[in-house]
C-alpha positions, 0 to 999 in steps of 0.5 A: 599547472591544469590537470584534467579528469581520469576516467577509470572503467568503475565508472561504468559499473557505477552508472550501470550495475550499481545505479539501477536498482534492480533487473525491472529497471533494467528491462525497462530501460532497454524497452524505452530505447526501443520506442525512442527508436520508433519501434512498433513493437518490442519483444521480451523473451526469456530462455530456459535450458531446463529449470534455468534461465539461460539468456533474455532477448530484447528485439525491437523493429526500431530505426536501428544503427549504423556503424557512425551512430555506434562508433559516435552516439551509442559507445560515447557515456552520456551523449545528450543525443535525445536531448539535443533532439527533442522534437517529435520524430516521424512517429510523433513521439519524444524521446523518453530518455535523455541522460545518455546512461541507460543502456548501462543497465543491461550491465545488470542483467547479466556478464556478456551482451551481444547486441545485433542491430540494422540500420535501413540501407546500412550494414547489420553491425554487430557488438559484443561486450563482455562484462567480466573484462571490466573487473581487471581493466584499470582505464578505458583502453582496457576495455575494449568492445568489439564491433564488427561490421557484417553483410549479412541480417540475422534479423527477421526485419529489414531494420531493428535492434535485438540485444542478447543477454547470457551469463546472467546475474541474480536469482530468477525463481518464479516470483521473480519473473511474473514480477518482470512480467507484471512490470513490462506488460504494465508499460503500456498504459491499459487506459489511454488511447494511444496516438501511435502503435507500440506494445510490449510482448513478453515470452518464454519457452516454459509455462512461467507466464501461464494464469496470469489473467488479462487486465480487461478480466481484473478491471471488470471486477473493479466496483468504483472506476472513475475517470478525470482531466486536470486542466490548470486548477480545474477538474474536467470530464469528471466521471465517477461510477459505482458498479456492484456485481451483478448478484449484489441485486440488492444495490443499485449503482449510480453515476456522477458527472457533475460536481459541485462548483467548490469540488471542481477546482483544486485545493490543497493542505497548508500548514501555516502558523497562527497567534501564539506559534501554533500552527494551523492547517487550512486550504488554499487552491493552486493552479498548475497552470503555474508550471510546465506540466500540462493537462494530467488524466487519471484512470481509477478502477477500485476494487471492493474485498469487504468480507460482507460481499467478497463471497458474491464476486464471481471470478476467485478471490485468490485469482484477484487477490494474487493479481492486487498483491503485484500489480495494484497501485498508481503508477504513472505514464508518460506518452502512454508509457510507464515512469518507473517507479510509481505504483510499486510496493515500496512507492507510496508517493500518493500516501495512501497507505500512510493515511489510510492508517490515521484513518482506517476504513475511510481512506483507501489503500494501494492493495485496492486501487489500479491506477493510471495517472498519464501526461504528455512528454511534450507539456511536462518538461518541469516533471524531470525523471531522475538519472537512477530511473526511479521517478521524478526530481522531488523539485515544486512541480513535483510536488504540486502534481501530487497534489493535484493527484491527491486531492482528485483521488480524495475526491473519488475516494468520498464518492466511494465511501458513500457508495461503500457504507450503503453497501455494506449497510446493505449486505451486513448481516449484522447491523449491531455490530457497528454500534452496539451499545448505541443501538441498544441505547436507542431500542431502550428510549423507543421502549421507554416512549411506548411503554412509560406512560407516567409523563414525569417517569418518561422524562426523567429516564429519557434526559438520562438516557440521551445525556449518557448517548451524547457523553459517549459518543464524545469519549468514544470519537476521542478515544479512537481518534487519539488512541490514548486508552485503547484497553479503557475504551474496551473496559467502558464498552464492557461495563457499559453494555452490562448496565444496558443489558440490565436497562433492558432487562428492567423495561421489559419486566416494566421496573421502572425505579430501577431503569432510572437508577441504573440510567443514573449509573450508566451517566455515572461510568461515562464521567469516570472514564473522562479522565483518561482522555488527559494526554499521557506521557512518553518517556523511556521505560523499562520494557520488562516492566511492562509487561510483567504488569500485563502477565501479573494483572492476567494471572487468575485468568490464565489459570482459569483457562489452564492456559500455559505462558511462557516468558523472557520478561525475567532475562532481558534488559531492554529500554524503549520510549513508551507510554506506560499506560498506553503501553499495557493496555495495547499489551493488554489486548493483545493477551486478552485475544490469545485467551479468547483464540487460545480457548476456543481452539481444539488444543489440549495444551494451550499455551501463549508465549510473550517475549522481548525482542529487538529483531526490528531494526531501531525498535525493541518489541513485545511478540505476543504468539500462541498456538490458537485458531490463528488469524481468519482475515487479512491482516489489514481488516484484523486492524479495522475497527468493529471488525471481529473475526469471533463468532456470533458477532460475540467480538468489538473488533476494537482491540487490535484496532486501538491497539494499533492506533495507539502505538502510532500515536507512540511513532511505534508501530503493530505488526501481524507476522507469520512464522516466516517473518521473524525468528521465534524462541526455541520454546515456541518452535518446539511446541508449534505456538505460532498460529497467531503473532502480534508484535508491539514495536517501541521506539529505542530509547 
């Protein structure tokens, strides 16, 4: 016997409400068959009756339907209508949707739809849909829409499409809504110079949309902007330019046209394996001549919040940082509009998060970037959108887009960096704080060259001294690099800097036995602290005992500073994969910053708090909090190393730094909470210590 397929009316809901991810994409959605329709424009608006948002409006000035395209195109669930039709229409666009299935997404929106359309020398038809009679209908016949053929426009153009959506689902508070906005005022490209006319207009009948400043406004701030095509496997019409503020009168900036024959072709990682099964990471070109995805071209304004500049820029830091916080990223286009979802928060696709993280401070990160990367609909027919709407099918030309991406965006980024290091060089007021001990290392071997005139003497101290320079700028590259001895790092520093304190000491008082004596020590410390670039061993530890060692260890400080610490180490019984030593030095610093913070704030009662959670889904953490002066800079500058929040330049900057290195060197991970973020013991609620939080995530056992 042959059976065929029952379709029930869940399918609907399926391809609707529960495949769109959220009210973005469902706007989105309805805005692209409005240019597919060859609107001009397309207007979004939304309705408050009071505080209450109470219907949202889509018209569009689009070709419109008739009764036949309704009855046979728009009411038939996966019609390849724009597939069958992909050819440039009178507006010379291509359709940007062709799954059949997107105007299921106004499902999302809300329970009862209204849609008006007008069809040039047709009737205006009329479709009413309520959503709530899905619910209870157990086949399609259940579900009836009705659709009404009437004689008179309610439109104000003599041909269009205007969907209205009431009973509206979800919560839109304030937030919710300058995200909306931010997403569909972002579908036009601000970048690329259009071949027809098609904007998006976003409004209200409230002030929700009032303050937000125009993107022209943001990118002038921007201080490295470039511009780039990608042909086959090379980059044309590359234009890189550092644009410092007009106070920043210090600096010039400059520009690059022309690069480098070996720059301009693409190249990308491959992990290949070598003799003995070790794998090896080399370069290869590639051309995506190789794939159907035609010329790209990249817009890149990046923005400069370095705490040595930041205060010279003349619009307010809170009216920029607020626009970074929900419209920075890279996102896509195609034809001049955006493909959801690139350039979101949760959308790292370039991976630029991730490796500013391996190596802070060099590579960028996506709350400092706007970016364009745009092709055309027509070239690209191998980049294909997934049916939920949220990019494309990871497929090979894929992936190598993202290639091309990344290499041209870290090819940029290097001319930055360059142009970034003069600036602050430029603008630091304290040079010694990048390098500390390798400045006054220096200043001690000019001393010794002027002041030494015993020849035999001279040439002693100075092997001395510049063995010990070479030995540490070894250690030090491999422990920040590897993030293998985070608190021993700090104790060489330490150690070290007392002992080039007491070499200066000594040059200036013209004691030169005892400069060649602690010359020697100072190469003696360098040799001990070699042993803790061995590679520790992860295996699962007892997390108590961790830090019971910490609090131990700190004991006769905490009573030194009268500092009360509170404890769940005695209670709680949890496993995590851990390196032990690594373990207690990342604590270690942790605590170390809370009796620095601790002491220097105006509390009578200074008190820290250290407890084992496992709030964090697969993880088992160690929350380090207290009731100091709490964090003075953004928590991703907190992470950069040789930055200090600590007066006088008093601090490294190396302890949070490298404690953070050394949990992802564990695959565990530092966060910088507020209270918000987590849920604190009654302890630390009662007795408000919870200016600063540092949580320590392990690994589960």
């Amino acid at each position: 016997m042959k059976h065929t397929f029952e379709i029930t009316p869940r399918v609907i809901a399926h391809l609707g409400e529960d495949l769109i991810k959220n009210e973005n994409i469902a706007l989105v959605e309805l805005v692209k068959n409005s240019y597919d329709a060859q609107a001009s424009f397309c207007e979004v608006e939304f309705t408050f009756e009071g505080e209450f948002l109470s219907k949202i409006t889509v018209t569009d000035d689009g070709t419109g339907m008739d009764l036949e395209t309704i009855e046979n195109v728009w009411l038939v669930i996966g019609t390849d209508n724009k597939k069958k039709q992909l050819q440039q229409n009178s507006k010379g666009r291509l359709p940007l949707g062709e799954k059949g299935i997107g105007r299921l997404g106004v499902h999302k929106l809300g329970k009862k739809i209204l849609v008006q359309t007008h069809k040039l020398g047709h009737p205006e038809v009329s479709i009413d849909i309520d959503w709530t009679k899905l619910e209870n209908a157990t086949t399609i016949t259940d579900f009836p829409i009705q659709v009404v053929e009437q004689q008179y426009s309610s439109l104000s153009t003599n041909h269009g499409t205007k969907i209205t959506i009431t009973d509206l689902k979800g919560t839109w508070d304030r937030r919710k809504l300058r995200c909306v906005y931010s997403d569909l005022v972002s579908l036009n490209s601000p970048f690329t110079q259009r071949t027809d006319s098609f904007s998006v207009n976003v409004k209200a009948n409230t002030n929700v949309f009032e303050d937000l400043p125009p993107i022209e406004d943001i990118l002038k701030i921007s201080m490295y902007r470039a511009h780039c095509v990608i042909d086959g496997d090379e980059l044309q019409d590359f234009h890189y330019t550092f644009a410092p503020w007009n106070s920043l009168d210090n600096i010039q900036g400059r520009e690059v046209q022309t690069l480098d024959e070996d720059d301009k072709y693409l190249k990308r990682r491959v992990d290949i394996a070598s003799s003995r099964n070790r794998n090896k990471v080399i370069l290869e070109h590639f051309n995506l001549a190789d794939y159907h995805i035609g010329k790209i071209t990249l817009d890149f304004y990046i923005f400069e919040k370095d705490t040595a500049v930041f205060s010279f820029m003349d619009m307010e830091k809170t009216i920029l940082n607020n626009y970074l916080r929900e419209n920075s990223g890279v996102r896509v286009y195609r034809d001049g509009v955006r493909v959801y979802n690139y350039g979101e928060k949760d959308t790292d696709w370039l991976s630029l998060d991730y490796n500013r993280l391996r190596r802070a401070g060099e590579n960028l990160s996506n709350n400092i970037v706007i970016g364009s990367v745009s092709v055309s609909r027509k070239d690209s027919e191998d980049l294909k959108e997934k049916t939920n709407r949220e990019g494309f099918i990871e497929n090979e030309a894929y992936f190598a887009f993202v290639d091309a991406v990344t290499y041209t965006l870290d090819l940029i980024t290097r001319f930055r960096n360059t142009d970034k290091r003069r600036l602050i060089t430029v603008y630091k007021k304290d040079k010694r704080v990048i390098e500390p001990v390798l400045s006054d290392l220096n200043s001690a071997v000019e001393i010794i060259k002027e002041k030494v005139q015993d020849d035999k003497v001279r040439e002693d101290i100075l092997l001395y001294l510049n063995r010990v320079n070479d030995q540490y700028v070894e250690v030090r590259d491999v422990l920040i690099r590897s993030a293998n001895a985070g608190l021993n790092l700090g104790g060489i520093i330490h150690d070290m800097e007392k002992q080039v304190d007491a070499l200066l000491s000594c040059i200036n008082n013209d004691n030169f036995e005892s400069v060649k004596s602690i010359a020697h020590d100072l190469e003696h410390i360098i040799s001990g602290y070699t042993i803790f670039l061995k590679k520790s061993v992860i295996k699962t530890t007892d997390v108590s005992s961790i830090v019971s060692a910490v609090l131990d260890n700190n004991r006769f400080r905490f009573t030194d500073h009268r500092i009360k610490v509170y404890s769940n180490r005695n209670t709680t019984s949890f496993s995590a994969k851990m390196s032990k030593t690594e373990s207690i030095g990342a604590l270690t610093n942790l605590i170390d910053n809370s009796i620095y913070w601790v002491s220097q704030s105006r509390q009578t009662e200074r008190k820290i708090y250290v407890f084992i959670t496992e709030q964090f889904e697969d993880y088992i953490s160690v929350v380090v909090c207290d009731n100091g002066c709490g964090f003075k800079m953004p928590p991703e500058q907190a992470l950069r190393p040789f930055i200090t929040g600590k007066p006088l330049n008093t601090g490294m900057g190396l302890g949070l730094h490298i404690a953070h290195e050394v949990m992802q060197a564990m695959k565990g991970k530092l966060l910088i909470l507020d209270e918000n973020e987590i849920d604190l013991p009654d302890t630390a609620k009662k007795y408000q210590i919870n200016k600063a939080i540092v949580a320590l995530c392990f690994p589960k056992a």
